[in-house]
C-alpha positions, 0 to 999 in steps of 0.5 A: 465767152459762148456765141449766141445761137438763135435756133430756138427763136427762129423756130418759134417764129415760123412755128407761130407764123404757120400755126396763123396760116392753118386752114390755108391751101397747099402750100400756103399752110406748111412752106414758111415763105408761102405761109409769110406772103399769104399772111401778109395778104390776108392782113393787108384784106383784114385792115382793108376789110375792117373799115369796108364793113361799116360801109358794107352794113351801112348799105344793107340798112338803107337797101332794107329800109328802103325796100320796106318804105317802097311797099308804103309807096314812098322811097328812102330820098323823100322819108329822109327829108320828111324826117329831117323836116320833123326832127326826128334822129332815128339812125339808119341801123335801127330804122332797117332794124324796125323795118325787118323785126316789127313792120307793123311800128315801121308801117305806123311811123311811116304813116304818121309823118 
């Protein structure tokens, strides 16, 4: 009976490992325990940043769309309320989206509430 040697499995596994740290700093991309723990990090920001970027966007729509309803003399807090008052379902995204790439529809439905 022949022992089971792990050489090669070992090598594949911190050579996938430092092939996922390229493009870090120094150290970082060719020590394996450096590359191991700056990995670990940047999975830990990955998973953390991934729910944080929907709050991210979310806040970009409603400073855009508000920046916009300020030059019709009006803010965010009352233009919700209008639109909650007349029923009109219109997400954030695509009110910031109308507010940047057509103004003029932005300015007109604005007006008409």
């Amino acid at each position: 009976m022949t022992r089971t040697k792990r050489g090669v499995a070992a090598h594949k596994r911190k050579k996938n490992l430092l092939k996922r740290a390229k493009g870090f700093d120094n150290r970082r991309s060719t020590n394996f325990v450096y590359a191991r723990q700056a990995l670990l990090k940047a999975d830990a920001y990955a998973y953390r940043d991934r729910r944080n970027k929907k709050r991210d966007f979310r806040a970009l729509w409603l400073i855009r769309s508000n920046a916009a309803l300020r030059e019709n003399g009006t803010t965010w807090s009352k233009f919700a309320g209008l639109m909650k008052k007349n029923n009109v379902a219109i997400n954030r995204k695509m009110l910031a989206e109308l507010a940047v790439q057509h103004p003029a529809v932005f300015d007109n439905m604005v007006k008409s509430l």
